[in-house]
C-alpha positions in Angstrom: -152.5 -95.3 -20.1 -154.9 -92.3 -21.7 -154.4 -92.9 -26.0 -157.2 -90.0 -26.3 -155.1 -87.0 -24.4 -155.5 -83.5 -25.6 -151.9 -81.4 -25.9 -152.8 -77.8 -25.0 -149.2 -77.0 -24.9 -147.3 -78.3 -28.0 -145.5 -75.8 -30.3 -145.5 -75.9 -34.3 -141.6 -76.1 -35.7 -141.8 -77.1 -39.2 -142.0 -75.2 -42.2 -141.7 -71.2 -41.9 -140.2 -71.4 -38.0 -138.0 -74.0 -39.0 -136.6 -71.9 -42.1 -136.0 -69.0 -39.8 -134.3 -70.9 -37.5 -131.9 -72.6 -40.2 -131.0 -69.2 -41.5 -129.3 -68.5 -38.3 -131.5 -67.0 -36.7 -131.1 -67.1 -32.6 -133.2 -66.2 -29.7 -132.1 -64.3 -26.6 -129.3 -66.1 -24.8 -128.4 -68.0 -28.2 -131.1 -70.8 -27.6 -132.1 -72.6 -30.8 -135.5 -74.7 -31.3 -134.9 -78.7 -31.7 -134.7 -79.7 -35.1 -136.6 -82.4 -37.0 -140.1 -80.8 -36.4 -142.9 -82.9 -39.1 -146.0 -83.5 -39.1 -145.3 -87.4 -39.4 -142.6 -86.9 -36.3 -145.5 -85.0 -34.1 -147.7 -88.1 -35.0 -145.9 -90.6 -34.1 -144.9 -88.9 -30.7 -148.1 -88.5 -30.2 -148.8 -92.3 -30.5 -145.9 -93.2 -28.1 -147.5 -91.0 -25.5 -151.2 -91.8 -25.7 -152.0 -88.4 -26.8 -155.1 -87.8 -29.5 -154.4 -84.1 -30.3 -152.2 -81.6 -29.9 -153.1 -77.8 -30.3 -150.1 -76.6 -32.0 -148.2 -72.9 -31.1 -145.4 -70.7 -32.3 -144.2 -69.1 -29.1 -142.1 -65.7 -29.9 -143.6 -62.2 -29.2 -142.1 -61.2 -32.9 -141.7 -57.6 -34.2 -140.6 -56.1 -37.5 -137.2 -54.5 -37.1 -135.9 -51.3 -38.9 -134.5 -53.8 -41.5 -137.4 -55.4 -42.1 -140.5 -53.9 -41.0 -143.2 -56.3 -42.2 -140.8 -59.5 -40.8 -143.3 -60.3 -37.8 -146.4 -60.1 -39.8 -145.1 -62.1 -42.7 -143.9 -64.6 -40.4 -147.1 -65.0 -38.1 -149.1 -65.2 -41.4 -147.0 -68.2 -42.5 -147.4 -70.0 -39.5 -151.3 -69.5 -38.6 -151.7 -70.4 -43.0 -149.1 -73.9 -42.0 -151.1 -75.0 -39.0 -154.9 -74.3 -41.1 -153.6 -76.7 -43.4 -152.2 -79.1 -41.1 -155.9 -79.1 -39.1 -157.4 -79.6 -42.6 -155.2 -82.6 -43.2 -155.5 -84.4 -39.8 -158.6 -82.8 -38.1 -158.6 -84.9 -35.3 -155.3 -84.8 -34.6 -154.1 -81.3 -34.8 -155.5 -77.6 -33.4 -153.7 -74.6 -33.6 -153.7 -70.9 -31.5 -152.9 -68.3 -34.0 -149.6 -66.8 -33.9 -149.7 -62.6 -33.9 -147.4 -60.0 -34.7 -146.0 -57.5 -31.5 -145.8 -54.6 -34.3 -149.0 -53.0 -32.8 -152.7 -53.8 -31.6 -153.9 -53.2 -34.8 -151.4 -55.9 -36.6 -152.4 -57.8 -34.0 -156.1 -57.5 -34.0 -155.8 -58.0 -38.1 -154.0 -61.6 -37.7 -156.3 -62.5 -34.8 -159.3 -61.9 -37.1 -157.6 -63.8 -40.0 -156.7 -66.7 -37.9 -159.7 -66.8 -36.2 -162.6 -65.8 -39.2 -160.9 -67.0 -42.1 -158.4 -70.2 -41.0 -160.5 -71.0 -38.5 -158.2 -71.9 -36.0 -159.2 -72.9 -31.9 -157.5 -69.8 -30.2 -154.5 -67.0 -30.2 -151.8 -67.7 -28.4 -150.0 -64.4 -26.1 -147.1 -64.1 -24.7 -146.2 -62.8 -20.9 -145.3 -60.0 -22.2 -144.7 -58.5 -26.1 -141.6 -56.4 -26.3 -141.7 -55.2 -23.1 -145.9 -54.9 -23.1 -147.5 -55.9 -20.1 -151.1 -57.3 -20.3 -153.1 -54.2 -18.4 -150.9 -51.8 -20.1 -152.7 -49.8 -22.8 -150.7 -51.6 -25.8 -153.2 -54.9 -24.8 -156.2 -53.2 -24.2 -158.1 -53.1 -27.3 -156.4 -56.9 -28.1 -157.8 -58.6 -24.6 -161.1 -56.7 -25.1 -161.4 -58.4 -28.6 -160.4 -61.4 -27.1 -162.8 -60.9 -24.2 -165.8 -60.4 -26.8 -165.0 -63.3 -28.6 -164.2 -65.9 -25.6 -161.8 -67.8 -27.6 -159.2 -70.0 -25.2 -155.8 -67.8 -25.1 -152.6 -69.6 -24.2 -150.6 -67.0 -22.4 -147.2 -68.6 -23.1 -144.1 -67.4 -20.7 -141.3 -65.2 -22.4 -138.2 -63.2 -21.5 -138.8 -60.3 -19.6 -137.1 -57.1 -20.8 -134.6 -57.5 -18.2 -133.6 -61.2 -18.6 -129.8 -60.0 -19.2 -129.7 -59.4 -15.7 -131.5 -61.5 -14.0 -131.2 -64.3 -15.7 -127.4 -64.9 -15.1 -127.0 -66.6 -18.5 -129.2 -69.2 -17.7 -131.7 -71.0 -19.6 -134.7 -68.6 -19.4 -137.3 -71.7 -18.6 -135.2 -72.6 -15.4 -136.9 -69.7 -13.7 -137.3 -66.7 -15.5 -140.4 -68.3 -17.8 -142.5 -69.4 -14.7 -141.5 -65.4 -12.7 -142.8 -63.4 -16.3 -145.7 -65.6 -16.0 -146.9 -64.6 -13.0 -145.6 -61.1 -13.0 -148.1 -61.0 -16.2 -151.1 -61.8 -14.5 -150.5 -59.6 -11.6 -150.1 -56.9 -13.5 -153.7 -58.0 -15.2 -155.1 -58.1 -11.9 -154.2 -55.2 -10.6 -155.1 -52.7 -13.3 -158.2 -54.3 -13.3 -158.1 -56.4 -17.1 -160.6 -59.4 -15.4 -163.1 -56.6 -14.4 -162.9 -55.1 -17.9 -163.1 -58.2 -20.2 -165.2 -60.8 -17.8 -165.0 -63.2 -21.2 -161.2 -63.8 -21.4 -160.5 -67.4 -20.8 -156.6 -67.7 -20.0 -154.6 -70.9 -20.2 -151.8 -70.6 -18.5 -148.7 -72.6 -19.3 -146.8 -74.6 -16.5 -149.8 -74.5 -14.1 -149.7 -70.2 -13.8 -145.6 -70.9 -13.1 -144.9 -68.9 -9.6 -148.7 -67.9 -9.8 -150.9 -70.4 -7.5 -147.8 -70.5 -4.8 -147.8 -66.3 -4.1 -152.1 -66.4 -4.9 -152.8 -65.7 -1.5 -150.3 -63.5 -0.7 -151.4 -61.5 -4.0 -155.1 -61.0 -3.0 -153.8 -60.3 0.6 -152.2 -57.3 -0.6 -154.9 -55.9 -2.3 -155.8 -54.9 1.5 -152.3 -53.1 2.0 -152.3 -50.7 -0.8 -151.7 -50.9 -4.3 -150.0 -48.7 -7.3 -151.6 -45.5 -7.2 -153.3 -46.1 -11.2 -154.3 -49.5 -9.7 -158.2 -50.6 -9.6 -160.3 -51.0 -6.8 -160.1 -54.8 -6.5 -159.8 -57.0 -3.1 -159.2 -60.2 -2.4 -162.4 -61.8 -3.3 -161.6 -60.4 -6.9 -158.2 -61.8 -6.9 -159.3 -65.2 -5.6 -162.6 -65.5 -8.3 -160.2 -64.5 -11.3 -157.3 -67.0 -9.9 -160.2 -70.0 -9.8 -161.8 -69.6 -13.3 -158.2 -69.3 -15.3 -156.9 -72.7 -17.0 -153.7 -74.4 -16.2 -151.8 -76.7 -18.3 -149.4 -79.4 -16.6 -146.5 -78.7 -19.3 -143.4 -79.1 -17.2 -145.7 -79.0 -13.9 -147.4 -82.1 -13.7 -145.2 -83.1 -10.2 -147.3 -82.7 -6.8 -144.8 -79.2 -6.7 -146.8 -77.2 -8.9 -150.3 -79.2 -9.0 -150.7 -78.7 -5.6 -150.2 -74.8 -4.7 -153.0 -74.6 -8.0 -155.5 -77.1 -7.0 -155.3 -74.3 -4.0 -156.2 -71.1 -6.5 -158.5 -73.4 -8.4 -160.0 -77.2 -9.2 -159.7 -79.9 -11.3 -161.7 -78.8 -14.0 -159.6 -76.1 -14.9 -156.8 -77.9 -15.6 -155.5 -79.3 -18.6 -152.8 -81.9 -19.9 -149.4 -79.9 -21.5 -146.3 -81.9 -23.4 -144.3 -78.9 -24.6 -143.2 -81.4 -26.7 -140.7 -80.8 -28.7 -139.1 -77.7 -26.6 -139.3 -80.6 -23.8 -137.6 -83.4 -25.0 -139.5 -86.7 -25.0 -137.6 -88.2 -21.8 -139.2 -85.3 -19.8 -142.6 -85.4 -21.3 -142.8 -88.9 -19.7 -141.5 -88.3 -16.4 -143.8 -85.2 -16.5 -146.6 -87.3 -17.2 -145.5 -90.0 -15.2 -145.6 -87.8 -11.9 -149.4 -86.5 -13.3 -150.5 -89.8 -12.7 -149.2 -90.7 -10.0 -150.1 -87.7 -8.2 -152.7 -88.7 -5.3 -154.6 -85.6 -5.3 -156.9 -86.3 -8.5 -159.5 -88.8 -8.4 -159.8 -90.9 -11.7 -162.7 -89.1 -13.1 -160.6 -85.7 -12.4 -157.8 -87.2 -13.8 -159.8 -87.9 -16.7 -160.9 -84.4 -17.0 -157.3 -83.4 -17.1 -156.2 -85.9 -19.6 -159.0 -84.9 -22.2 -162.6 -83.5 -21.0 -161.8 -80.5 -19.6 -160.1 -79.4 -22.9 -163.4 -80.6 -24.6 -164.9 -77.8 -22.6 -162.6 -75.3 -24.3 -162.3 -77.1 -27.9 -165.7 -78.7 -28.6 -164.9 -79.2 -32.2 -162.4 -81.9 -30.9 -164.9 -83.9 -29.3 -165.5 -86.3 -32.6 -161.9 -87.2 -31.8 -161.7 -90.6 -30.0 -158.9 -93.7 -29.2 -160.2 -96.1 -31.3 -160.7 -94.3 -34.9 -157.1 -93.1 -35.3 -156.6 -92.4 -39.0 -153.8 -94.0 -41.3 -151.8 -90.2 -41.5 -150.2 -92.0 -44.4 -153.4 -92.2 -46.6 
């Protein structure tokens, strides 16, 4: 087994998140997070699972409310600070995507510049969509063209769509509904022409692009039967280059099921390894993994690639990190 894996897809649940969450605070459909989240905990489960480091994100498209205008941006500001100071304590072992409020692009754009210019951190993480904000409408457009300018590594985590009371039917929203908002996201990118505006975005999508890669053709096909009528000119050439240079993480997707409709949209190199650890409990992170390696359709080098290298390509600032100089996190 891998000991030197890089985690794109790990999410950050101590400290500020957990406090919210303690308060009784609830997400749609009354989920709560797992409890117990520390820095000792993520370690250790680390260790068990031959992972090196995990990059560390607060998924939640947060607003203020009328209540409490300034809740989102207090909140995002906690978490990016938390996960600077955990990256200062344990380098090598933790990363972090910066956490941004859905108030507005400019509260956005003001965290992403904190996060990135002053904390330092390896990337911003997105949502599918922000309080009902579609990447390609113009709420996102000055955010991915900042994004695009900088070429920082995005994790475009899944979230509910605004209609999940519907068409959910009161189940848990990552049974289906995560993997549908992911791709209706970058549909909705495509089509209104965000790749062909901001060439220098560099997407990870979670769960291996979720219904993505399996509809990819029929996607580009349709470019040739008419589109939206504010739609850009794009064909399926355009559909299939975009498709091939996003990232996909194996969170929840490392079975043949979802690795093998995206080793159609793209290659090996453009995947990386995902836990979701600790929204996926540990049993499933193994049998997740378990499946990765056992699936036929990645040579040993690719495999490797997936496990750590490719994420090197993304995070180079990781690549002092190695198996055999594990710190003492006690010392």
């Amino acid at each position: 087994m891998s000991h030197d894996r890089i985690d794109v897809h790990a999410h950050y649940l101590g400290g500020t998140v957990a406090e919210l969450f303690a308060s009784g605070f609830t997400l749609p459909g009354g989920y709560r997070i797992p409890a117990g989240w520390t820095p000792q905990a993520a370690l250790d489960f680390m260790d068990r699972n031959g992972i090196r480091t995990q990059i560390l994100s607060a998924p939640w498209p947060f607003a203020g409310t009328p209540e409490d205008p300034g809740f989102a941006t207090r909140f995002c500001r906690a978490v990016n600070n938390e996960c600077a100071e955990l990256i200062a304590a344990y380098p090598d072992r933790f990363g972090g995507f910066a956490a941004v409020p859905y108030d507005s692009p400019d509260a956005m754009l003001a965290e992403i510049s904190y996060a990135l210019d002053v904390l330092g951190l390896d990337g911003v993480l997105l949502t599918s969509n922000g309080q009902g904000h579609y990447p390609g409408r113009p709420f996102h457009e000055p955010v991915l063209a900042e994004l695009g300018r900088r070429g920082v590594p995005v994790l475009l985590h899944p979230t509910d769509c605004p209609h999940v009371d519907v068409l959910g039917f009161g189940r848990p929203s990552s049974v289906c509904e995560y993997p549908f908002d992911t791709a209706r996201a970058v549909v909705n990118a495509l089509y209104t022409g965000v790749f062909r505006r901001h060439p220098g975005l560099r997407l990870i999508l979670a769960h291996c692009g979720g219904a993505l890669p399996t509809l990819g053709w029929r996607i580009a096909e349709h470019t040739t039967m008419g589109t939206g009528p504010d739609d850009a000119d794009i064909d399926p050439d355009h559909v299939a280059q975009v498709l091939r240079g996003l990232y996909y993480d194996t969170a929840l997707a490392g079975a043949a099921h979802s690795l093998l409709p995206t080793l159609q949209v793209t290659t090996a190199g453009h995947v990386l390894f995902g836990s979701d650890w600790p929204a996926a409990p540990e049993a499933t992170v193994r049998r997740n993994t378990d499946n990765l390696l056992a699936f036929p359709g990645l040579s040993a080098a690719e495999l490797a690639g997936v496990e750590r290298g490719n994420a090197l390509a993304l995070f180079p600032r990781l690549g002092s990190a190695g198996p055999g100089d594990k710190e003492d996190p006690s010392a």
